[in-house]
C-alpha positions in Angstrom: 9.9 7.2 -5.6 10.5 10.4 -3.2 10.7 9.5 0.0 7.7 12.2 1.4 4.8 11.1 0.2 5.2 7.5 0.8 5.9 8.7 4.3 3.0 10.7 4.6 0.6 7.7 3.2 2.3 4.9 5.2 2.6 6.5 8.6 -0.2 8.6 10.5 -3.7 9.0 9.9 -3.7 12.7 11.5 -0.4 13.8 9.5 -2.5 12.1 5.9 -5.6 14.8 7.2 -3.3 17.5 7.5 -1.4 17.3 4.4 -5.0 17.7 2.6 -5.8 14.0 1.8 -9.3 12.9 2.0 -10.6 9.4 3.3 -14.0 8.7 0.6 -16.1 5.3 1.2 -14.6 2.4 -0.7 -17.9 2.4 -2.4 -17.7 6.4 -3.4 -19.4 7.6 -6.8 -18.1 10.9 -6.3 -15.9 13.2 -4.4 -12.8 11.4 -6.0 -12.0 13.0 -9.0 -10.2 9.4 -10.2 -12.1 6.7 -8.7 -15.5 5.9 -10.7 -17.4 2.0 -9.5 -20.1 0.5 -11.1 -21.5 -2.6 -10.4 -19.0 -3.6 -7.5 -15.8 -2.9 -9.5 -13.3 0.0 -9.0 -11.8 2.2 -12.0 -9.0 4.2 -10.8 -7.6 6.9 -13.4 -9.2 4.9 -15.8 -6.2 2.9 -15.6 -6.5 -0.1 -12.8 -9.7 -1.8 -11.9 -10.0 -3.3 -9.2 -13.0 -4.9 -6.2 -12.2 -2.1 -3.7 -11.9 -3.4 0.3 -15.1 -3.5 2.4 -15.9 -0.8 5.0 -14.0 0.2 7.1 -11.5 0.0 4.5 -11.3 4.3 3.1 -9.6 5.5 0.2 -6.6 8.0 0.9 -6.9 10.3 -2.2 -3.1 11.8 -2.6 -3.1 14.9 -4.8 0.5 13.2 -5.3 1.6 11.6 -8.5 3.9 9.1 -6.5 1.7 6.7 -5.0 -0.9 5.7 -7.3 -3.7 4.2 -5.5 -3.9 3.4 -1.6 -6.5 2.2 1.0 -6.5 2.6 4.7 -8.4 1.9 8.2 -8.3 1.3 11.5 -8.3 -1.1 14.0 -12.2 -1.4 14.4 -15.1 0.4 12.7 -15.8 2.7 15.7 -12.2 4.2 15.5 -11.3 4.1 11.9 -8.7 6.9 12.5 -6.8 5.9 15.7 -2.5 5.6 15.1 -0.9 3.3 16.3 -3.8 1.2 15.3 -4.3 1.3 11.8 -3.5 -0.6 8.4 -3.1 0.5 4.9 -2.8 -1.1 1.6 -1.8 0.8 -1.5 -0.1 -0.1 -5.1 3.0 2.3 -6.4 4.5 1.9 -10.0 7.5 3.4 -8.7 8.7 1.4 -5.4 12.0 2.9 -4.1 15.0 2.0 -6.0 16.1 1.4 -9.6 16.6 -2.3 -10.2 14.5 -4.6 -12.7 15.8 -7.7 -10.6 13.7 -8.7 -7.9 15.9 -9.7 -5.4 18.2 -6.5 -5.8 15.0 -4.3 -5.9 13.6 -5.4 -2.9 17.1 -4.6 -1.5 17.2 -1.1 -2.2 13.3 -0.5 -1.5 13.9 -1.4 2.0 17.4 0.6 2.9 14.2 3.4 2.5 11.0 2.1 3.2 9.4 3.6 6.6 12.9 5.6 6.6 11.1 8.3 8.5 9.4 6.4 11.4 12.4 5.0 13.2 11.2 1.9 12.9 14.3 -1.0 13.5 13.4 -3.7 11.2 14.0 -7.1 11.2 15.5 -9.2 8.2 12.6 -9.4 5.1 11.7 -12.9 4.8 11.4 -13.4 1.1 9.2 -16.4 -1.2 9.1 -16.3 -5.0 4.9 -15.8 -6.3 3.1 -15.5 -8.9 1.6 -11.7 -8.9 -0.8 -11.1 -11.5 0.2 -14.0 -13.9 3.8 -13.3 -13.9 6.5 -13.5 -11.6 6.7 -11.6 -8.7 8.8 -11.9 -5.0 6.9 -11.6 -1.3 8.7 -9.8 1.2 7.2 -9.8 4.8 9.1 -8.1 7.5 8.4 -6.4 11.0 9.6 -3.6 12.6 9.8 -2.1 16.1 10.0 1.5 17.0 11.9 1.8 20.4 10.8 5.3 21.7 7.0 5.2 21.5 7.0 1.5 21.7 4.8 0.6 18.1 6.0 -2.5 15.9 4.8 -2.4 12.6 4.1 -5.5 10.2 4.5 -5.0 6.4 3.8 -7.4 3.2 5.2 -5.7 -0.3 4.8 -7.5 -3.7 6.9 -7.0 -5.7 6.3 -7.7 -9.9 6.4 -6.8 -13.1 4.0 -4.5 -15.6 6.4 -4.7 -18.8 9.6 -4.6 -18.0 9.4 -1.9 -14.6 9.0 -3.4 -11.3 5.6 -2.3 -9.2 4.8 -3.5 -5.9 1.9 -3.7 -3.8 1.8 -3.1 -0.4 0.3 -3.8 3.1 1.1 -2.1 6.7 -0.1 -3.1 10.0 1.0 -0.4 13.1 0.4 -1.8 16.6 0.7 -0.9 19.8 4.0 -3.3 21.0 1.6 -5.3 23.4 -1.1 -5.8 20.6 -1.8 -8.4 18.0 -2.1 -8.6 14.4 -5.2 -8.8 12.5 -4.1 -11.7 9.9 -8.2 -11.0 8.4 -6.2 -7.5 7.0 -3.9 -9.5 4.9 -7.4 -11.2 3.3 -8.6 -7.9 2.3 -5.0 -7.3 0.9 -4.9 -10.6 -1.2 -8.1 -9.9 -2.4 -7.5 -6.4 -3.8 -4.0 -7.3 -5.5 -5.9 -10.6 -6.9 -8.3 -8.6 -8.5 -6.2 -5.9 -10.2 -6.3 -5.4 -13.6 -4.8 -3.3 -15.7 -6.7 -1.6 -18.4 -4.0 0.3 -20.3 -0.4 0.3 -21.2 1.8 2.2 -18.8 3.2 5.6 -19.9 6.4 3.9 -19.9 5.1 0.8 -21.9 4.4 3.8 -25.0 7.7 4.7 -25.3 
């Protein structure tokens, strides 16, 4: 995955706006040209399905092909737009790197993951999952950002669909002096617990 739009989903809500992405309600009909939901249940591409987060949780739809599906919100539902208070979650069939082992692949993903944001980053603290029925590797980590004085907090799945590695992913920015909301990482459990796919992958045809 290039480096620039994962940047540009995982980082500021006002850079997101200005690079032409538009936030839709999780429970949208219309105005995203990929997302279709009936009866509580999310179709993205006609690809993934999916229960989409509740409000205040707002769909980022990238007119990128690198990150396929991502979710975002703020701190509280009055200020849904406010960095350095803001989560996102998001799913990528290309996480950084090359690798088809889990352990080496979560390796390379973070030598670039938040490469942009100066962020100093502690070691990942890894546990072996089951993601989706098969196996897959949790890495949690935090990260500090010494200028402006924001810590991150970020949980990335890593697993298999056929033989490439995809990952899932959850941020948390803070103020340093702030908590974490741990209700986020609910939301985040839920969406990746009830991901589906409904097609082989491009890669899967070959």
């Amino acid at each position: 995955m290039r480096p620039r739009p994962l940047h540009r989903l995982l980082l500021l809500a006002p850079l997101l706006l200005l690079c032409g992405c538009t936030l839709l309600g999780p429970q949208a009909k219309t105005g995203s040209r990929n997302l279709v939901i009936t009866e509580g249940k999310a179709v993205w591409q006609v690809e993934y399905a999916f229960v989409p987060p509740p409000e205040p949780w707002r769909l980022i739809d990238l007119d990128e092909d690198d990150v396929s599906l991502a979710y975002f919100r703020g701190c509280d539902e009055s200020d849904p737009a406010h960095y350095p208070c803001e989560s996102t979650l998001a799913y990528a069939e290309e996480p950084f790197g090359y690798s088809r082992d889990l352990e080496k692949r979560q390796q390379e993903f973070f030598r670039r993951f938040l490469w942009a944001a100066r962020v100093n980053f502690e070691e990942p603290r890894l546990r072996r999952v089951q993601v989706l029925d098969t196996e897959g590797l949790e890495a949690t980590i935090e990260g500090f950002e010494p200028v402006l004085r924001h810590k991150v907090w970020a949980k990335i799945l890593f697993t298999f669909r056929g033989e490439r590695v995809v990952a899932f992913y959850m941020t948390q920015w803070r103020p340093e002096e702030a908590e974490y909301d741990r209700s986020v990482e609910k939301d985040f459990d839920t969406f990746v617990g009830s991901f589906s796919f409904l097609r082989p992958s491009f890669f899967q045809t070959l």
